[in-house]
PDB file of N, CA, C and O in Angstrom:
ATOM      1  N   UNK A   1      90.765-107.741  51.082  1.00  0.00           N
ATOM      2  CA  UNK A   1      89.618-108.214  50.324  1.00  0.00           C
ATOM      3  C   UNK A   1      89.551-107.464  48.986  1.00  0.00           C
ATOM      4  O   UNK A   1      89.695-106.266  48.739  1.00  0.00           O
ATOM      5  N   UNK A   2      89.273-108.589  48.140  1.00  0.00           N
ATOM      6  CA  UNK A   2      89.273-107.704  47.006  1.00  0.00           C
ATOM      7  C   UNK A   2      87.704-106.443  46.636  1.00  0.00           C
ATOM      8  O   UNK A   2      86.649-106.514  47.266  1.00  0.00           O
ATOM      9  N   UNK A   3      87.927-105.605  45.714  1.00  0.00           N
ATOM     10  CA  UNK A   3      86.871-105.160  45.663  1.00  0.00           C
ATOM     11  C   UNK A   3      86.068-105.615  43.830  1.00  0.00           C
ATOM     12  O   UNK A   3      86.616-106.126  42.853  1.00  0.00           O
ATOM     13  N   UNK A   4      84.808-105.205  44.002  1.00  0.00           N
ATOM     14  CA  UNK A   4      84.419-105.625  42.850  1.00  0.00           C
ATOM     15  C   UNK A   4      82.932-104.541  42.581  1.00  0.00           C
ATOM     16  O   UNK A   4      82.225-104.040  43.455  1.00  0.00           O
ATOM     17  N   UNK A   5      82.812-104.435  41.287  1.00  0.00           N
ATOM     18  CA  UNK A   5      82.349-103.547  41.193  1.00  0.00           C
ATOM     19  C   UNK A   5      80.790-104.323  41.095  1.00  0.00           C
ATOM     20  O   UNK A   5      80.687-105.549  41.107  1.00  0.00           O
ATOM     21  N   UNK A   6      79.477-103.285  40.987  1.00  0.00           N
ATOM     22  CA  UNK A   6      78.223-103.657  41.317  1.00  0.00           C
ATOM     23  C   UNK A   6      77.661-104.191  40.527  1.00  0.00           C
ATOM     24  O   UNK A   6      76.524-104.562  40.815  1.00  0.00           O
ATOM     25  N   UNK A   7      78.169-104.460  39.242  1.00  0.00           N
ATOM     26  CA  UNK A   7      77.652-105.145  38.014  1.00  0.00           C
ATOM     27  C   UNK A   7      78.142-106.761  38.595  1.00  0.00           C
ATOM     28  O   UNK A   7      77.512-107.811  38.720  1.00  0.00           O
ATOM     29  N   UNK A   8      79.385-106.430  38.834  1.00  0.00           N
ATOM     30  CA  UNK A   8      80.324-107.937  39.135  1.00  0.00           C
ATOM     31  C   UNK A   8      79.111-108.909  40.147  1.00  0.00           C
ATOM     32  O   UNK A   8      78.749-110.076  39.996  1.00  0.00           O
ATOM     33  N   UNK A   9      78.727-107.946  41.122  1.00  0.00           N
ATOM     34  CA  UNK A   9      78.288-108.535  42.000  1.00  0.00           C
ATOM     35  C   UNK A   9      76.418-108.763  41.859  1.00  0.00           C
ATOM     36  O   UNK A   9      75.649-109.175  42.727  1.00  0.00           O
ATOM     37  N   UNK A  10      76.130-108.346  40.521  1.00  0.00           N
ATOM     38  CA  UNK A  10      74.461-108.620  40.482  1.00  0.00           C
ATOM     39  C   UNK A  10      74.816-109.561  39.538  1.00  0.00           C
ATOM     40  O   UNK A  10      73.866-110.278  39.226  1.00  0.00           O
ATOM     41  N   UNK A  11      76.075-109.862  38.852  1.00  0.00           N
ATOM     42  CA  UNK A  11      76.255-111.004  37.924  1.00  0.00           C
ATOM     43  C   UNK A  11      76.295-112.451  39.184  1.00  0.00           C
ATOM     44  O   UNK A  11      75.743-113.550  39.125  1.00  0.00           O
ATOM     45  N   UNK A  12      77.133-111.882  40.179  1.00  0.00           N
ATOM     46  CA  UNK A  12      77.616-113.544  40.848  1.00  0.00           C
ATOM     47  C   UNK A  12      76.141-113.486  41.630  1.00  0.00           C
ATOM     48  O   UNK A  12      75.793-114.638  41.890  1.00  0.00           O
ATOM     49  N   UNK A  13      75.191-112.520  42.074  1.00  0.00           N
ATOM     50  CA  UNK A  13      73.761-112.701  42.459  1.00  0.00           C
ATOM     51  C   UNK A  13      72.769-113.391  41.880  1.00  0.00           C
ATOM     52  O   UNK A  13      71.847-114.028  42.391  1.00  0.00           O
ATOM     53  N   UNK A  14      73.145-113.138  40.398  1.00  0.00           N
ATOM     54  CA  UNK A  14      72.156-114.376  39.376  1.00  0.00           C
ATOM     55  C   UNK A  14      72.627-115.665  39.451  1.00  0.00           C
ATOM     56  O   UNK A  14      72.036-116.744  39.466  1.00  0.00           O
ATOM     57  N   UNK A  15      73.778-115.374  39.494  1.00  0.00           N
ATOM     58  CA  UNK A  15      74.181-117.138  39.510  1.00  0.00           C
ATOM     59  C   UNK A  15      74.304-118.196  40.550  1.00  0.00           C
ATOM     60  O   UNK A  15      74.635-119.380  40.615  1.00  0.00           O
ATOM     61  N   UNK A  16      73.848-117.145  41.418  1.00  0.00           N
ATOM     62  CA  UNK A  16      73.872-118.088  42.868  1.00  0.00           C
ATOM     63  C   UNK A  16      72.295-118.350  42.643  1.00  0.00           C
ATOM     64  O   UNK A  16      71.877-119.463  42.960  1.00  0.00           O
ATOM     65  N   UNK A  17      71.463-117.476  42.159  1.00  0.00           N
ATOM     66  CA  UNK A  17      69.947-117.979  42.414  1.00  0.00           C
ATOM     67  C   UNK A  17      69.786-118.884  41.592  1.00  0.00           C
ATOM     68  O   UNK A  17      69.094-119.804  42.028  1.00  0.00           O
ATOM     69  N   UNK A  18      70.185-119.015  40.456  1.00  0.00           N
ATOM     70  CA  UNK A  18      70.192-120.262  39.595  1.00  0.00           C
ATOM     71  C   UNK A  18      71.062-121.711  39.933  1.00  0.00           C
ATOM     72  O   UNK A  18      70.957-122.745  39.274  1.00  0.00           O
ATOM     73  N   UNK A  19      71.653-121.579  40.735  1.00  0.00           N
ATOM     74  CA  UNK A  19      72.049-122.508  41.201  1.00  0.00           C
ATOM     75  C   UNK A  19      71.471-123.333  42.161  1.00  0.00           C
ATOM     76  O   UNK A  19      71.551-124.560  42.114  1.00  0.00           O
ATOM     77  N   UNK A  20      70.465-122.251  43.672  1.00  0.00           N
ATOM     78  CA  UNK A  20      69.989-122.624  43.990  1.00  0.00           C
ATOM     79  C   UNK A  20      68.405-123.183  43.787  1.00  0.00           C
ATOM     80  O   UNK A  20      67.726-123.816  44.596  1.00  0.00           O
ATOM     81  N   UNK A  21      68.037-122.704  42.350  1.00  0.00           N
ATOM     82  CA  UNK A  21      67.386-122.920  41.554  1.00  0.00           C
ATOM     83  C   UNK A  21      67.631-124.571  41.049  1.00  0.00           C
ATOM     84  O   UNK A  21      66.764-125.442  41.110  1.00  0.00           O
ATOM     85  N   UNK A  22      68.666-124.707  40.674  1.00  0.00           N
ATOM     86  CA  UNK A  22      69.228-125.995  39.967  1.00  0.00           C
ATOM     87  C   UNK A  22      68.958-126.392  38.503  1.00  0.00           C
ATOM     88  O   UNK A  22      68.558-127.374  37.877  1.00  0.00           O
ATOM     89  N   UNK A  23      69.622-124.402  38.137  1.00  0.00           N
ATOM     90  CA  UNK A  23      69.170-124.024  36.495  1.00  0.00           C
ATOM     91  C   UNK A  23      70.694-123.863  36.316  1.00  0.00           C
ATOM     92  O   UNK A  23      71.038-123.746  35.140  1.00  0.00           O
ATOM     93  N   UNK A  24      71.724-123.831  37.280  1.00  0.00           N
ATOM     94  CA  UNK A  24      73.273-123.511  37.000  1.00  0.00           C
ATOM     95  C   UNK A  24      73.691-124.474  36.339  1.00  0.00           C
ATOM     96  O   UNK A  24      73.382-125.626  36.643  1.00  0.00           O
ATOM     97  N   UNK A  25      74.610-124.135  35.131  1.00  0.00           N
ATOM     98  CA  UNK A  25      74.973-125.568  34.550  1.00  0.00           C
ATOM     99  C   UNK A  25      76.779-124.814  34.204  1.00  0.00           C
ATOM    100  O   UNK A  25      77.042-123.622  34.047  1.00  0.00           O
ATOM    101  N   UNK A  26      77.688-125.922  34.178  1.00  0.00           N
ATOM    102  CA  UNK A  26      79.187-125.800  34.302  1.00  0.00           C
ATOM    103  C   UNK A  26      79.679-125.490  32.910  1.00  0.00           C
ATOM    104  O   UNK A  26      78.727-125.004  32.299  1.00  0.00           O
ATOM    105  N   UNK A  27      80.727-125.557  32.155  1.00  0.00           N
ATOM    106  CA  UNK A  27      81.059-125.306  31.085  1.00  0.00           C
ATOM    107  C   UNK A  27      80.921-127.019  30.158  1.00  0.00           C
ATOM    108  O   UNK A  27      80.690-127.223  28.966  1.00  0.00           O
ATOM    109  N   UNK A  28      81.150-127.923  31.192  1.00  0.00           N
ATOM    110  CA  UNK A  28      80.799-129.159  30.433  1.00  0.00           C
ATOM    111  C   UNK A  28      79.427-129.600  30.477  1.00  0.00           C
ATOM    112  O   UNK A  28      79.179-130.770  30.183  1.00  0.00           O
ATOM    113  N   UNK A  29      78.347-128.672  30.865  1.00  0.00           N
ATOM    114  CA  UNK A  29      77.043-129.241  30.969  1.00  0.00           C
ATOM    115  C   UNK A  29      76.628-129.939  32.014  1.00  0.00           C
ATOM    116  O   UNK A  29      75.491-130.409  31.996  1.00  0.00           O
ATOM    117  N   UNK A  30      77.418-130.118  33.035  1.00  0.00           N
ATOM    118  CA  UNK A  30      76.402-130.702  34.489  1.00  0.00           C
ATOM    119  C   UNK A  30      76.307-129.745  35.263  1.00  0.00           C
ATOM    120  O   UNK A  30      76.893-128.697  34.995  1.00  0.00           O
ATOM    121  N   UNK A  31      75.388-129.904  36.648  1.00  0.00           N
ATOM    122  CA  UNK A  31      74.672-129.242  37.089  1.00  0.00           C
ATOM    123  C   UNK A  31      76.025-128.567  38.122  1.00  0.00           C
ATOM    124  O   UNK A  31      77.080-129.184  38.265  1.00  0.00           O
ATOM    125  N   UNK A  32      75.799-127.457  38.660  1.00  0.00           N
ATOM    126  CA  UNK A  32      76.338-126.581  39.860  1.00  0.00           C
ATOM    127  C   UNK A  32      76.188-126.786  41.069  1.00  0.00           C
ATOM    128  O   UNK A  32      75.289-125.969  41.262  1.00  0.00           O
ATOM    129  N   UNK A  33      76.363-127.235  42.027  1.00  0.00           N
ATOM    130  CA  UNK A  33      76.146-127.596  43.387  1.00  0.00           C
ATOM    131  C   UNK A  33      77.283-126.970  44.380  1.00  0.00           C
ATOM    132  O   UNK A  33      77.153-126.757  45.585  1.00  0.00           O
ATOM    133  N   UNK A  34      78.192-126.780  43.734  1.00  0.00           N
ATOM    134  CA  UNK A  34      79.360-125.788  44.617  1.00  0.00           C
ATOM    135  C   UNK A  34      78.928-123.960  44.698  1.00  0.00           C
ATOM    136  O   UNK A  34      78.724-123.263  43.703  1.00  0.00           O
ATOM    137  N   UNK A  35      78.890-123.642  45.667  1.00  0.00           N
ATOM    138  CA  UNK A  35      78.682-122.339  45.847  1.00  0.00           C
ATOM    139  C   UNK A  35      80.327-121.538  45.602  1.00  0.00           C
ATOM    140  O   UNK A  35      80.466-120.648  44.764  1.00  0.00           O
ATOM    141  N   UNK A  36      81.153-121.895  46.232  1.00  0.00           N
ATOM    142  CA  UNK A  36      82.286-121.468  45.196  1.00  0.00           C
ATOM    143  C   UNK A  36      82.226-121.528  43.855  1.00  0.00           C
ATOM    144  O   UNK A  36      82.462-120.515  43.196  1.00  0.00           O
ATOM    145  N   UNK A  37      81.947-122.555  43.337  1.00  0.00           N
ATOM    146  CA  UNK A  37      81.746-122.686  42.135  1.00  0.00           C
ATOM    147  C   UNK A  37      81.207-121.895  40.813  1.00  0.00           C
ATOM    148  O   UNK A  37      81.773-121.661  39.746  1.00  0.00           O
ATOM    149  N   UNK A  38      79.707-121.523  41.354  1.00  0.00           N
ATOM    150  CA  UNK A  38      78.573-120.374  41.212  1.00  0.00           C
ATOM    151  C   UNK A  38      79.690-119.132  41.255  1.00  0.00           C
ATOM    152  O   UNK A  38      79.866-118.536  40.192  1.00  0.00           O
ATOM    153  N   UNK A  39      80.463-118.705  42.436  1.00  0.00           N
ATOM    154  CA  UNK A  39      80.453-117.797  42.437  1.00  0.00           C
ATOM    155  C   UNK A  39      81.269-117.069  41.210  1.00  0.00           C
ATOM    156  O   UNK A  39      81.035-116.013  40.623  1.00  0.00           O
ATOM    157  N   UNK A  40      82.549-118.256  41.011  1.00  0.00           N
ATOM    158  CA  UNK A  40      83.339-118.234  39.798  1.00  0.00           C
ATOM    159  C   UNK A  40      82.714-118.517  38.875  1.00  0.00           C
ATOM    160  O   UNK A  40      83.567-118.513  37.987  1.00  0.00           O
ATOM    161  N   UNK A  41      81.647-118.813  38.350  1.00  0.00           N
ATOM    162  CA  UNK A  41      81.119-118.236  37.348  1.00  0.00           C
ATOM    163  C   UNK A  41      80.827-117.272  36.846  1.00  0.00           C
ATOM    164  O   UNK A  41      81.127-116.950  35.697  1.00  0.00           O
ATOM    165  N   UNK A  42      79.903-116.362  37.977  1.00  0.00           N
ATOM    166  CA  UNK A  42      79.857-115.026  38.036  1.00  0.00           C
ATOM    167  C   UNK A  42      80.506-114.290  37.825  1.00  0.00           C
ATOM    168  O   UNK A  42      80.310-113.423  36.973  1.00  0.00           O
ATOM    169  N   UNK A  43      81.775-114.423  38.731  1.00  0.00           N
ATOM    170  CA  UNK A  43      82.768-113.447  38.192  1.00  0.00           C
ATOM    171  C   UNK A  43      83.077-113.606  36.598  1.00  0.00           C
ATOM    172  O   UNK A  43      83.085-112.708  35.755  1.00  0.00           O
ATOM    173  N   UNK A  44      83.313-114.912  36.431  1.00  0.00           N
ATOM    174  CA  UNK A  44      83.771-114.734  34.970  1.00  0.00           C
ATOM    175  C   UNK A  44      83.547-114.616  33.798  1.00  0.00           C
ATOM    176  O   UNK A  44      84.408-114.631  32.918  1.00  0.00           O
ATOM    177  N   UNK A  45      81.556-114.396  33.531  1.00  0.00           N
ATOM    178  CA  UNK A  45      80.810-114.055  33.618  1.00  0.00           C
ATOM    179  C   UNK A  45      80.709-112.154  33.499  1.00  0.00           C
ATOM    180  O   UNK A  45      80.385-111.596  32.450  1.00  0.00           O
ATOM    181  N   UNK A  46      80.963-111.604  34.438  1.00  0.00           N
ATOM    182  CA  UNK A  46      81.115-110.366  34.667  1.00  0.00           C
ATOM    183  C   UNK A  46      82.453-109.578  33.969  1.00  0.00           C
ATOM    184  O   UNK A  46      82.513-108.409  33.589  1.00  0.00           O
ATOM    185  N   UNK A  47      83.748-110.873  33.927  1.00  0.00           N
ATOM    186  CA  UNK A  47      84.879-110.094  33.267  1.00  0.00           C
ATOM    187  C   UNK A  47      84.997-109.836  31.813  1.00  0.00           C
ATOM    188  O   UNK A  47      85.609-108.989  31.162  1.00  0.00           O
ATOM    189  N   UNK A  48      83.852-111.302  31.357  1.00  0.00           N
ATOM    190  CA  UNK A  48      83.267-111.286  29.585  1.00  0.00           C
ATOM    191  C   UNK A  48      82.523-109.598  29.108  1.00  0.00           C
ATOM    192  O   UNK A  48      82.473-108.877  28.111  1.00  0.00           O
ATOM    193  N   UNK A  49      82.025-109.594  30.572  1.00  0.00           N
ATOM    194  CA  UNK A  49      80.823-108.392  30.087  1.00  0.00           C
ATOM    195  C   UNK A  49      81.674-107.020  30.175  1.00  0.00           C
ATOM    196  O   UNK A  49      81.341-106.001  29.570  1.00  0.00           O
ATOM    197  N   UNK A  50      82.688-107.109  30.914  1.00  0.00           N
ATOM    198  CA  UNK A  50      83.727-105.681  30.812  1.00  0.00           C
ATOM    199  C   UNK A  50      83.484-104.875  32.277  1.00  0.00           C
ATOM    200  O   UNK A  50      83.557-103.674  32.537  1.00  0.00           O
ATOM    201  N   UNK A  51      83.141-106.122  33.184  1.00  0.00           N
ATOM    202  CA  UNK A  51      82.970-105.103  34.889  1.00  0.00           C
ATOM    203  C   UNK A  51      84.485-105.139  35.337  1.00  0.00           C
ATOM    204  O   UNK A  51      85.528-105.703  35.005  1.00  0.00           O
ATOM    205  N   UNK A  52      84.098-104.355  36.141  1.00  0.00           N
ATOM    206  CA  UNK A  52      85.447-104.204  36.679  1.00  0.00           C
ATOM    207  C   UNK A  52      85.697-105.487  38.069  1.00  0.00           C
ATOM    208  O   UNK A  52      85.030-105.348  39.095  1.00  0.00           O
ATOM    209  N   UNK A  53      86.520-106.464  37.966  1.00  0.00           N
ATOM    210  CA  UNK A  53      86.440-107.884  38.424  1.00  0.00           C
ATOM    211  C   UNK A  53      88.137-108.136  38.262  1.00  0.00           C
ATOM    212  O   UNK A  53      88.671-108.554  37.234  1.00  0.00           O
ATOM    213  N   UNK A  54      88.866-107.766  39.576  1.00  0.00           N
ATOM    214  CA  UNK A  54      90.306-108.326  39.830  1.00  0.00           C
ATOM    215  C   UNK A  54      90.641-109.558  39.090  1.00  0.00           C
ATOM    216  O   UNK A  54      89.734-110.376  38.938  1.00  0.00           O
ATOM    217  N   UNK A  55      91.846-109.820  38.593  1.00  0.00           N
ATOM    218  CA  UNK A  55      92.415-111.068  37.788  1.00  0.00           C
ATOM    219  C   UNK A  55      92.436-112.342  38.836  1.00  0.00           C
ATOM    220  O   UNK A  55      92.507-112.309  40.064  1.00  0.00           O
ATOM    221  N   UNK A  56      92.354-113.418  37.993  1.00  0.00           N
ATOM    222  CA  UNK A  56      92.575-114.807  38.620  1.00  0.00           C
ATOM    223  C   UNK A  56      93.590-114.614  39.627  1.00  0.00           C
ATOM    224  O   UNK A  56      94.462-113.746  39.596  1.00  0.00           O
ATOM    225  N   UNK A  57      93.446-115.336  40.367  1.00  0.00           N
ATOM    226  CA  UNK A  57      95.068-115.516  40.948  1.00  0.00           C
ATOM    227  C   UNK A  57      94.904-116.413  41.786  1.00  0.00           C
ATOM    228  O   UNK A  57      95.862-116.833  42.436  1.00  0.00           O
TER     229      UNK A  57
END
């Protein structure tokens, strides 16, 4: 399992509440309904901001 640091993970925490919110929106502008989805946001999200967040793969 990968690890991720605690920023990583209060980033993919906002974005799951906004999703279940149904305030998550995608890079083309529709709404979020995948919880995978959310979560890869977060992370990527978190790798913009400089957390420490393992590479794609």
């Amino acid at each position: 399992m990968a690890k991720y640091s605690e920023k990583a993970g209060e980033k993919v925490e906002k974005t799951m509440h906004e999703m279940k919110e149904g305030k998550l929106k995608s890079g083309t502008g529709k709404k979020v309904t995948s919880k995978k989805q959310a979560i890869a946001i977060g992370l990527s999200e978190a790798r913009k901001a400089g957390a420490k967040v393992p590479k794609k793969g």
